[in-house]
VOKE-474430 format. One record per residue: z, x, y of N, C-alpha, C, O in turn. Coordinates in nm, 3 decimals. Layout:
! VOKE-474430
n_zz,n_xx,n_yy,ca_zz,ca_xx,ca_yy,c_zz,c_xx,c_yy,o_zz,o_xx,o_yy
Z,X,Y,Z,X,Y,Z,X,Y,Z,X,Y
...
//
This chain:
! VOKE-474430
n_zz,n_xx,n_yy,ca_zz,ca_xx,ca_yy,c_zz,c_xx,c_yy,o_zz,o_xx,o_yy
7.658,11.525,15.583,7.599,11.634,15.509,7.463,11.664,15.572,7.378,11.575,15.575
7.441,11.769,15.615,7.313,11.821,15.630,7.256,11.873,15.561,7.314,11.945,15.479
7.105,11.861,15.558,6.995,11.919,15.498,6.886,12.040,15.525,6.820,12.048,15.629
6.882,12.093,15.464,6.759,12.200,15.485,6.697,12.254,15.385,6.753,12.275,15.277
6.573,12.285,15.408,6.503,12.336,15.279,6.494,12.423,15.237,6.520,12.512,15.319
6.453,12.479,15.092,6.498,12.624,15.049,6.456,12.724,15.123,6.536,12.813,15.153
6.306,12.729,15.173,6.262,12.838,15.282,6.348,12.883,15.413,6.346,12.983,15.485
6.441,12.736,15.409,6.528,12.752,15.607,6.607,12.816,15.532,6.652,12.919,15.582
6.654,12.778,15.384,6.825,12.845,15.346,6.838,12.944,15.326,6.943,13.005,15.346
6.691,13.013,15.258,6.655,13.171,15.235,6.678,13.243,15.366,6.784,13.305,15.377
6.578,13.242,15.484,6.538,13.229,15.619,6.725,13.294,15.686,6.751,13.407,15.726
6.793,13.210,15.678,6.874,13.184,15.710,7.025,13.150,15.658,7.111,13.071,15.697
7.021,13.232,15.566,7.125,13.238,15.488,7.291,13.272,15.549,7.392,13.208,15.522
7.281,13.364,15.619,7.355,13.460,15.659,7.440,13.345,15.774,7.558,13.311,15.783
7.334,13.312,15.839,7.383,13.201,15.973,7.422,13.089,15.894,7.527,13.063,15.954
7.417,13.030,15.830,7.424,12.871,15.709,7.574,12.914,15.668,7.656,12.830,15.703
7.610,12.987,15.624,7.728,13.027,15.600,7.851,13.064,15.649,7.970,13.057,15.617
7.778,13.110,15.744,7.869,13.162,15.889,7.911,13.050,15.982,8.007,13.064,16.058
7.838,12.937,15.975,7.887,12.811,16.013,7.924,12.722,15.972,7.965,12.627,16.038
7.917,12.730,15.826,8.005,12.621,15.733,8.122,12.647,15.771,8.187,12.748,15.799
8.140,12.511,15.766,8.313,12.447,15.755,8.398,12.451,15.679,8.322,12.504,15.598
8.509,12.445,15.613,8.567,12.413,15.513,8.556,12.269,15.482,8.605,12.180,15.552
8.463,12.244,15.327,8.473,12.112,15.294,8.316,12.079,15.283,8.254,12.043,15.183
8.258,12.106,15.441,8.123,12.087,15.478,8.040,12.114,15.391,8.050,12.226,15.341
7.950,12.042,15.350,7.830,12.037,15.262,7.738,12.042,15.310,7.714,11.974,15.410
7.623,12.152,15.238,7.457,12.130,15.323,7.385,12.133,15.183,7.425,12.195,15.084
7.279,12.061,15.192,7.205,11.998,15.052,7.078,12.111,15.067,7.037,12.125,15.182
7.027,12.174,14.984,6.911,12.248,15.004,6.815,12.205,14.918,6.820,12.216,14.795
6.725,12.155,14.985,6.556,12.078,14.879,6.490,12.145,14.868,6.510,12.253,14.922
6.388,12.127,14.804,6.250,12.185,14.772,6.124,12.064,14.762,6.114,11.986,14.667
6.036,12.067,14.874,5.953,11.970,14.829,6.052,11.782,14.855,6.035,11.673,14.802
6.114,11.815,14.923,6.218,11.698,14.946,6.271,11.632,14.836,6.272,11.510,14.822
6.341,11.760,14.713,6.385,11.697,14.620,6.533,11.817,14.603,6.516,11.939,14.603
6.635,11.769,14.593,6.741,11.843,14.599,6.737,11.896,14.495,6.693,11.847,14.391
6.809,12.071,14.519,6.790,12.156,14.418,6.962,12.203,14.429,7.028,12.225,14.328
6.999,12.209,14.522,7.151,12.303,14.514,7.253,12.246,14.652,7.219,12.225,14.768
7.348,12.236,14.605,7.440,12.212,14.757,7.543,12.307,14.762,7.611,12.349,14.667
7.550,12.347,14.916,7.605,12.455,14.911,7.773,12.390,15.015,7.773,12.307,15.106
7.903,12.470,14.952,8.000,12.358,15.023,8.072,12.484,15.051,8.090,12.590,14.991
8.112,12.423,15.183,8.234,12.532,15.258,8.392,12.553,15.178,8.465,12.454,15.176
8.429,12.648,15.129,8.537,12.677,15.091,8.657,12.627,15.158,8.676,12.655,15.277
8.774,12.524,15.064,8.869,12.487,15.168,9.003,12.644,15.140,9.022,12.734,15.058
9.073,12.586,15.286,9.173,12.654,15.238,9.285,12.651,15.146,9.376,12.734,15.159
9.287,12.546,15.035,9.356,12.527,14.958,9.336,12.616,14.839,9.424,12.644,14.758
9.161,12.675,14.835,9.153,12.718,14.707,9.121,12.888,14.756,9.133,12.983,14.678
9.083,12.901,14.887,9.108,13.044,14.955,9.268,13.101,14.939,9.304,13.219,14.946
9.343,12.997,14.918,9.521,13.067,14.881,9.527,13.093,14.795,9.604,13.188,14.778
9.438,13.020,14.631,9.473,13.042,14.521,9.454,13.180,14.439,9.499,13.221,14.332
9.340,13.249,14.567,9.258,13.416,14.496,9.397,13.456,14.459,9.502,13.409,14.505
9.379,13.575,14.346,9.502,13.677,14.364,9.492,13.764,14.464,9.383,13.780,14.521
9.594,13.828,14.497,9.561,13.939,14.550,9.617,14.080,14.492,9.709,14.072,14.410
9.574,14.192,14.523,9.575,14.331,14.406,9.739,14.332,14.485,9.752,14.291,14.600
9.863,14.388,14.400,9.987,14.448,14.437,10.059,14.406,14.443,10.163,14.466,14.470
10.058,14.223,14.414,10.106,14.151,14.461,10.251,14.103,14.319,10.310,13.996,14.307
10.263,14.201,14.254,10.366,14.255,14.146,10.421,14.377,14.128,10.484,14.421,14.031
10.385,14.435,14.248,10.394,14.586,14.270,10.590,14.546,14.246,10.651,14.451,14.293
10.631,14.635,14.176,10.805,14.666,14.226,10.869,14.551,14.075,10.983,14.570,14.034
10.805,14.471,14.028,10.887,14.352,13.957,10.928,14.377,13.854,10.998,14.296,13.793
10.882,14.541,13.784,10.896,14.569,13.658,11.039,14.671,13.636,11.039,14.791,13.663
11.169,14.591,13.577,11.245,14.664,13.614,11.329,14.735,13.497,11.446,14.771,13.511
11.270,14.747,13.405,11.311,14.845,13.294,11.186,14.910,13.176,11.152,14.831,13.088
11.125,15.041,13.176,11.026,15.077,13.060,11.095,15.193,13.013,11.129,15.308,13.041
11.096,15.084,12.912,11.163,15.247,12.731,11.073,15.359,12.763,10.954,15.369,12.793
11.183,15.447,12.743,11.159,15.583,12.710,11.033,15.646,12.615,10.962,15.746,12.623
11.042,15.561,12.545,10.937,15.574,12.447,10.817,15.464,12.398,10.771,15.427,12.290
10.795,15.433,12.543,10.660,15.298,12.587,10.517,15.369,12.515,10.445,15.322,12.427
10.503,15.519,12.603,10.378,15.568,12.570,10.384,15.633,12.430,10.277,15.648,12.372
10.486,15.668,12.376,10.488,15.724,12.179,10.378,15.613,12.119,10.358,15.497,12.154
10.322,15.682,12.030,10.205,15.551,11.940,10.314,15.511,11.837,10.418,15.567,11.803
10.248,15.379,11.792,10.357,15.320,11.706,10.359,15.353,11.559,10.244,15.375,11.519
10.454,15.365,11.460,10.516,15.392,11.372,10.391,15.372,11.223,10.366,15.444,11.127
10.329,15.217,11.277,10.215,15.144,11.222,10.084,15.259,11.200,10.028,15.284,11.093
10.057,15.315,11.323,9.968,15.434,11.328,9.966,15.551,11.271,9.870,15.615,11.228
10.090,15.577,11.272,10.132,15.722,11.216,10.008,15.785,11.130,9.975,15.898,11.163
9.938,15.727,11.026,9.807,15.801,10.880,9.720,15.789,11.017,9.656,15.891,11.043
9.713,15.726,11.071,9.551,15.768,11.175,9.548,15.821,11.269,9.446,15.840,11.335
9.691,15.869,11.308,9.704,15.998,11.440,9.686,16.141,11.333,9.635,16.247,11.368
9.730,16.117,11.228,9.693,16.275,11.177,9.547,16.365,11.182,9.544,16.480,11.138
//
């Protein structure tokens, strides 16, 4: 695990990230007292995102009368 301090992690954020590993940990101090650790994303939990569409097509029957309001409503649509 490497270390750096909050000024390098600010400083250098963009690059710190861009070279994490999956897994890899870097500890960020303040005053040489740890405040936050920052850990590389594995790919086990990068598979788990959803992704948008990914049910597109599965829906394979909607009644005729899905969008009608229900029966229950009827006194408060008037």
């Amino acid at each position: 695990m490497s270390t750096v301090t909050l000024e390098e992690a600010q400083a250098g954020l963009a690059d710190l990230i861009q070279h994490l590993q999956p897994g890899e940990e870097v500890l960020i101090t303040r005053g040489n007292q740890p405040v936050a650790r920052l850990v590389g994303e594995t790919m086990a939990n990068r598979k788990r995102l959803r992704r948008l569409g990914t049910l597109q097509g599965t829906v394979a029957f909607v009644a005729s009368d899905f969008d009608e309001p229900l029966a229950d409503f009827g006194e408060y649509m008037e």
